[in-house]
C-alpha positions in Angstrom: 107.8 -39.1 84.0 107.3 -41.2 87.1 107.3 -45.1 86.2 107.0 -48.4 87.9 107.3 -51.7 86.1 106.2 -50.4 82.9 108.3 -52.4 80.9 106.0 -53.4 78.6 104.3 -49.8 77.8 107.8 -48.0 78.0 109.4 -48.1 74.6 105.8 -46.9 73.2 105.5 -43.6 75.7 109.1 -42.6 75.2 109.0 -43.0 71.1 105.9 -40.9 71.1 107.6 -38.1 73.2 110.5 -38.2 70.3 108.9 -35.1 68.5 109.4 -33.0 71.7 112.9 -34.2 72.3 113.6 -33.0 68.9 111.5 -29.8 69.9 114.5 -29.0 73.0 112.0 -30.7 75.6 114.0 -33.3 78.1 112.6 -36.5 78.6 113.6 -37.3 82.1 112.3 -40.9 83.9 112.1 -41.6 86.9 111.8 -45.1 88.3 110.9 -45.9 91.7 112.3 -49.3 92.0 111.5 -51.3 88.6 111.6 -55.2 89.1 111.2 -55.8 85.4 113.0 -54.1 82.1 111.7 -50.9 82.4 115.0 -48.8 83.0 116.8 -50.8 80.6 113.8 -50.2 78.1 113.8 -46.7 79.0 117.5 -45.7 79.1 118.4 -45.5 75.3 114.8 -43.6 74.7 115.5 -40.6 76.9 117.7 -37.3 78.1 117.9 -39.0 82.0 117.5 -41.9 83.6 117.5 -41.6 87.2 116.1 -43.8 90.4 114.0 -42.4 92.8 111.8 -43.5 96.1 108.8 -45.2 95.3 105.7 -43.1 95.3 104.6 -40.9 92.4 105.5 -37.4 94.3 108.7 -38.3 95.4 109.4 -39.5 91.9 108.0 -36.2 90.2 110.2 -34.1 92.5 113.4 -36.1 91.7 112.8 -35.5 87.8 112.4 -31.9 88.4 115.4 -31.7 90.7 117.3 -33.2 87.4 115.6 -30.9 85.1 117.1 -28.2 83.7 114.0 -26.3 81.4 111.7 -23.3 82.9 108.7 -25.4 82.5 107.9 -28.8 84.1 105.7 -31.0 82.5 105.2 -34.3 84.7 103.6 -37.0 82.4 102.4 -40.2 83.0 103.3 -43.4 81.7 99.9 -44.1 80.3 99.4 -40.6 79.3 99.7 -39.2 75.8 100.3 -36.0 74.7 98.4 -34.3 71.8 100.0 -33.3 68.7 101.3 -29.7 69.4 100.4 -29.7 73.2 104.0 -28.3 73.7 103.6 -25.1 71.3 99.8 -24.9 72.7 101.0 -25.0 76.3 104.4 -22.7 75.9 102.2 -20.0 74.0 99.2 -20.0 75.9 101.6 -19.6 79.2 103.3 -16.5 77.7 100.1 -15.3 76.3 97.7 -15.3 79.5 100.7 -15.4 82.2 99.9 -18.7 83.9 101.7 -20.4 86.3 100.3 -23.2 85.8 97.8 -25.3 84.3 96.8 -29.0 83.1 95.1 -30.1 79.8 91.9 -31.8 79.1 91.8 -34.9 79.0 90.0 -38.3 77.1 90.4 -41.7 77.9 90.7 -44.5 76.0 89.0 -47.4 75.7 85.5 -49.2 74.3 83.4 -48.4 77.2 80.4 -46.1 76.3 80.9 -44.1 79.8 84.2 -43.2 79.4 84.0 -40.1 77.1 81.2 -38.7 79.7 83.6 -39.6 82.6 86.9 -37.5 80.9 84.1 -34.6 80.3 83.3 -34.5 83.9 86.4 -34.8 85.2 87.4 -32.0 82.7 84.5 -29.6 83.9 85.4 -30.4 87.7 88.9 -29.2 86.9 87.8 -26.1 85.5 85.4 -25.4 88.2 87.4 -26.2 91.1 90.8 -25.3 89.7 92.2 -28.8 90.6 93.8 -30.9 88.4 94.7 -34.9 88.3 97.6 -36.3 87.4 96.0 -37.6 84.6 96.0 -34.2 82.9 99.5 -33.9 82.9 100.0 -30.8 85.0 102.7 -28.6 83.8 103.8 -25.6 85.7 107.1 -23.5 85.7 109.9 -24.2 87.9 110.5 -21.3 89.9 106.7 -21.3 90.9 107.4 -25.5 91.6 110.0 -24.4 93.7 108.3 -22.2 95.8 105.6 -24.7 96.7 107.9 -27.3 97.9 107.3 -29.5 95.1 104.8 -32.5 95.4 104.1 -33.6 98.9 105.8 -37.3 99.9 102.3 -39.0 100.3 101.0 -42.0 98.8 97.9 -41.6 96.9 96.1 -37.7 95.9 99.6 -36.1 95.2 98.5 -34.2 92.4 95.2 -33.3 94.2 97.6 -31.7 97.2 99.9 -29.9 94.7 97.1 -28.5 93.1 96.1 -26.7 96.0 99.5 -25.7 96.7 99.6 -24.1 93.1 96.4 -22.2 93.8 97.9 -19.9 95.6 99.8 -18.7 93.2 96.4 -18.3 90.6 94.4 -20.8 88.9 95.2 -23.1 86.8 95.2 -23.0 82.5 92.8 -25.0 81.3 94.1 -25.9 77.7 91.3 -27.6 75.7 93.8 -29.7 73.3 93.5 -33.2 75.3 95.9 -35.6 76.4 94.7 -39.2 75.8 95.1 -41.6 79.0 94.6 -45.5 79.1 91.2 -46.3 80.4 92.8 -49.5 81.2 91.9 -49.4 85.3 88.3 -48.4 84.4 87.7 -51.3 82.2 89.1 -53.7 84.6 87.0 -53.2 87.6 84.2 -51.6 85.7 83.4 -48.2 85.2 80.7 -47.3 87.4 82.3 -48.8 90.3 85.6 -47.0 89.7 83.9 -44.0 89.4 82.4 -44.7 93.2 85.8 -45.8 94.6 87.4 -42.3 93.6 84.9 -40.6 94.6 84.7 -42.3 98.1 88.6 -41.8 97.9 88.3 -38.1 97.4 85.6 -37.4 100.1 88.0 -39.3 102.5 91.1 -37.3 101.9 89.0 -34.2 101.8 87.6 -35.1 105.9 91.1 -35.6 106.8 92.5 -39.3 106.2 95.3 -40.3 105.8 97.0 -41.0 101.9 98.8 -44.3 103.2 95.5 -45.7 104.2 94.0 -44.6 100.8 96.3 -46.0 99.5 96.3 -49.5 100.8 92.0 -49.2 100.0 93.1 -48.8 96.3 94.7 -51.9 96.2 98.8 -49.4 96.4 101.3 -50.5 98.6 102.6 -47.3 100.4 106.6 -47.6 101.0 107.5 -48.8 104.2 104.7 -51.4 103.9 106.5 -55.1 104.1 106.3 -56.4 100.6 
């Protein structure tokens, strides 16, 4: 789990992954630079604390380095598991032979678009074979190993790793969802969010470069000067 001053959403996230600890899953976080309580929050709460580059793909890659399981599941901090995603995910790898694979996906929140946004994005997935980060894309380690792990860029990290993954078949598409906090959609409106991903998207598709994504989403890449 990749976090970033998340000190007030921490202590919630880690007690709701407290069923999988007690399934053999390990919780590993992976801060990139906190400035507020969120490693102190976090510590007591999970199997491994460690500190990492800021940036979500360097931070993914460091929790896999520490992890120890055959399957990686990189989660994040606003990101909910469903109730038995681990069994549904673990039997449905050994049943169909997947690499890889993400789940579906809702997101929460009051807005009336929102449940027709998560159904698109979900459909998208399953027609592209491309998965967010959002959908909590698990995959197992000897595959994540091969690929070279996520690539060091600022912004479509998952996107990238996706297509890495391809290569090795497409994705499983579990229907149980994972919920995610809607909380960037309600804040600068739906409809508009929807067009800054997509513009977002089409960029990094023709070729630009993450860093200056990133700085259009309102992320500072590291390196920038604070």
């Amino acid at each position: 789990m990749p976090v970033l001053n998340e000190a007030q959403a921490i202590k919630d996230c880690l007690d709701a992954l407290a069923p999988a600890r007690r399934q053999g899953a390990s919780i590993i976080v992976a801060d990139g630079g906190s400035s507020d309580e969120t490693a102190a929050r976090a510590r007591a709460l999970c199997d491994a604390l460690i500190t990492a580059p800021r940036g979500r793909g360097s931070q993914m890659n460091a929790g896999a380095a520490a992890a120890s399981n055959d399957i990686l599941l990189f989660l994040h901090a606003d990101t909910r598991l469903p109730q038995g995603g681990l069994e549904a995910m673990l039997e449905n790898m050994a049943r169909t032979g997947h690499n890889w694979g993400r789940f579906d996906v809702e997101i929460e929140g009051n807005h009336f678009l929102l449940p027709i946004v998560a159904a698109l994005m979900n459909l998208r997935s399953r027609l592209t074979g491309i998965a967010t980060g959002d959908q909590a894309i698990f995959v197992r380690r000897d595959i994540f190993e091969t690929t070279g792990g996520f690539p060091d860029i600022a912004l479509m990290e998952d996107i990238a790793m996706s297509k890495r993954l391809k290569r090795f078949g497409r994705p499983l598409c579990l229907r149980e969802r994972v919920s995610t906090s809607g909380r960037r959609w309600e804040k600068h409106g739906v409809l508009r969010t929807i067009w800054t991903m997509w513009r977002l998207r089409a960029a990094y598709f023709f070729g630009a470069d993450p860093a200056g994504l990133a700085r259009r989403y309102g992320y500072r890449p590291r390196g920038d000067q604070a």
